[in-house]
N, C-alpha and C positions, 0 to 999 in steps of 0.2 A: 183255845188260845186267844190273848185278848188282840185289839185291834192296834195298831202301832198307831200311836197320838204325831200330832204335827213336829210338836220339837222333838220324839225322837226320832222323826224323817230327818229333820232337819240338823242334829248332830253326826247323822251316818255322812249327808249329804256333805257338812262342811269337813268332816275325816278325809271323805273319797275326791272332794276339788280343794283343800289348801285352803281354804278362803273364808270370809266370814261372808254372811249371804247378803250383809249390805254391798259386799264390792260387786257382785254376782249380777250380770248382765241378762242372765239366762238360769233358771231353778227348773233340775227334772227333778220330781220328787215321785212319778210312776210306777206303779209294780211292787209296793212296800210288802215284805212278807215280815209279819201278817200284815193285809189289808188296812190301810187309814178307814177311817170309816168316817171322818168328821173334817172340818175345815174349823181351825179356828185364829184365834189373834197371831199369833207367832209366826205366820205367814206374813205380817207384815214386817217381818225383818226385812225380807229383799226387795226394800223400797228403791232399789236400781234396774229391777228386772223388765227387759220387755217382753220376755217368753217364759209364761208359770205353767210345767206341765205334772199335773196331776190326776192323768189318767191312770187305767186300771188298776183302781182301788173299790173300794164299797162305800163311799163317800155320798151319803145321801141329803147332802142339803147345802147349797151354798152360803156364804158369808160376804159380808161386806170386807172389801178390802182396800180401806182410806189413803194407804201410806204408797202403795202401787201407782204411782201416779205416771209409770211411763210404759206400763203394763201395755203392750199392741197383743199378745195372744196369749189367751188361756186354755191351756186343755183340759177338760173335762170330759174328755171321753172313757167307756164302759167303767162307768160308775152305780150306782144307783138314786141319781138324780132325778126328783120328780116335777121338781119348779123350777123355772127360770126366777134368778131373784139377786138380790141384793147388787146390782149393778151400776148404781148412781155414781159411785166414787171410783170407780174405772171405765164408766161410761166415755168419756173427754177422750181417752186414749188410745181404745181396744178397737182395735183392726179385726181382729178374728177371734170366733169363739168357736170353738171344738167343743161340741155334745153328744156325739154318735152313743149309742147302744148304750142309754138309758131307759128313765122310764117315762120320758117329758112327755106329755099330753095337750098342753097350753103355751100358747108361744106367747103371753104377758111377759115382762118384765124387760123385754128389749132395747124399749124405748130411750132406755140414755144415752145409745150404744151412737151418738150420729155420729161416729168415725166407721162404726163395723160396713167391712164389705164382703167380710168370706163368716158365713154360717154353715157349719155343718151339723146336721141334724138327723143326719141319716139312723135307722132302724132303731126308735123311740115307738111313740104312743098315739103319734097325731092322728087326728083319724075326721078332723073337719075341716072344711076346705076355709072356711071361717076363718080359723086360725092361720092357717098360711097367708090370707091376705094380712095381715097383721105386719108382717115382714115388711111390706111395699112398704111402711112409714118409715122405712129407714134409706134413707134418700141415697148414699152410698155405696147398699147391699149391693155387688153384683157377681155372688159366687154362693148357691144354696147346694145342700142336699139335705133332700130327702127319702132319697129309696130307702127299703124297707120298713116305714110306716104307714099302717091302716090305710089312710088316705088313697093310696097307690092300689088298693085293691090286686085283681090278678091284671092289671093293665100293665105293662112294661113301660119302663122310663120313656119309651118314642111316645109314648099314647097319652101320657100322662103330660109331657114337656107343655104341649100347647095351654091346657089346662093351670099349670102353672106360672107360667109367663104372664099367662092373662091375667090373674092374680100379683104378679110382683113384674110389672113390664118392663121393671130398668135391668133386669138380672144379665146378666151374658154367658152364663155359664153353669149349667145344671148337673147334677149327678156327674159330675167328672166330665161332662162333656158341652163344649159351646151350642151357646142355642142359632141355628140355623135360622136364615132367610125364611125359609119354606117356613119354619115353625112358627117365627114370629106373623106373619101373615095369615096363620091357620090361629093363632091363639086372637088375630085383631078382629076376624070375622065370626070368632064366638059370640052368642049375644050377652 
């Protein structure tokens, strides 16, 4: 069965809300059966959206999305996304980015995001600790996850938190759970 392309997401979409997706404050486009498998131009119709969710699809590469200019959250979660990328042109805007349960390995391409404060990243690919500091460049993060990637080995979130922090010191809030006093003190005496 082939893969459902963006515009015919987005003619079920404007069927099921009345609307055309420039008026559209908010586009779920998740769960297409069959699976999206691509991200492409025609996304930029909902150039009013601040919340573009296109999770659970098979959606393996991101696009640049010019026209999004008040875009605060995108989801991307359980996709099959291998790179963080094309973020320059919703970089200004985007408050949060949802990546959970891909296949990201490299935390590049962030870097536009100086609005992002909630990353979720959880059960990906990461697996150097390298790449997680990458994250601190983003002066406003302060809401990560990462459980269930590599990086995390058999350590549990408590054991792993200090380690992280130390890495990204502005964060307040890990794995679903605020970072502790006791933590930040055990991550400031690491060397």
């Amino acid at each position: 069965m082939p893969a459902t392309s963006c515009k015919e997401a987005i003619k079920k979409w404007e069927a099921a809300n009345n609307m055309s997706p420039s008026e559209a404050t908010e586009a779920r486009l998740y769960c297409q059966i069959p699976p999206m498998d691509k991200m492409d131009d025609s996304l930029n119709q909902f150039e009013n959206v601040t919340r573009l969710s296109l999770s659970t699809n098979a959606i393996e590469r991101m696009i640049a999305l010019p026209k999004l200019k008040n875009l605060k959250i995108l989801s991307l979660g359980r996709n099959n996304i291998k790179r963080i990328m094309a973020l320059e042109e919703v970089g200004q805007s985007l408050e949060e980015l949802w990546l959970s349960y891909n296949q990201i390995e490299k935390l590049d391409g962030l870097q536009p995001c100086n609005k992002l404060h909630t990353l979720f990243l959880g059960c990906n690919r990461v697996k150097s600790w390298e790449e997680v500091s990458k994250v601190s460049q983003l002066h406003e993060i302060k809401t990560v996850l990462f459980l269930g990637n590599p990086i995390y080995g058999d350590r549990s979130r408590d054991e792993n938190a200090p380690l992280v922090v130390k890495k990204i010191p502005q964060i307040e809030t890990l794995d679903g759970k605020m970072i502790s006093a006791s933590i930040r003190s055990e991550a400031e005496a690491m060397d």
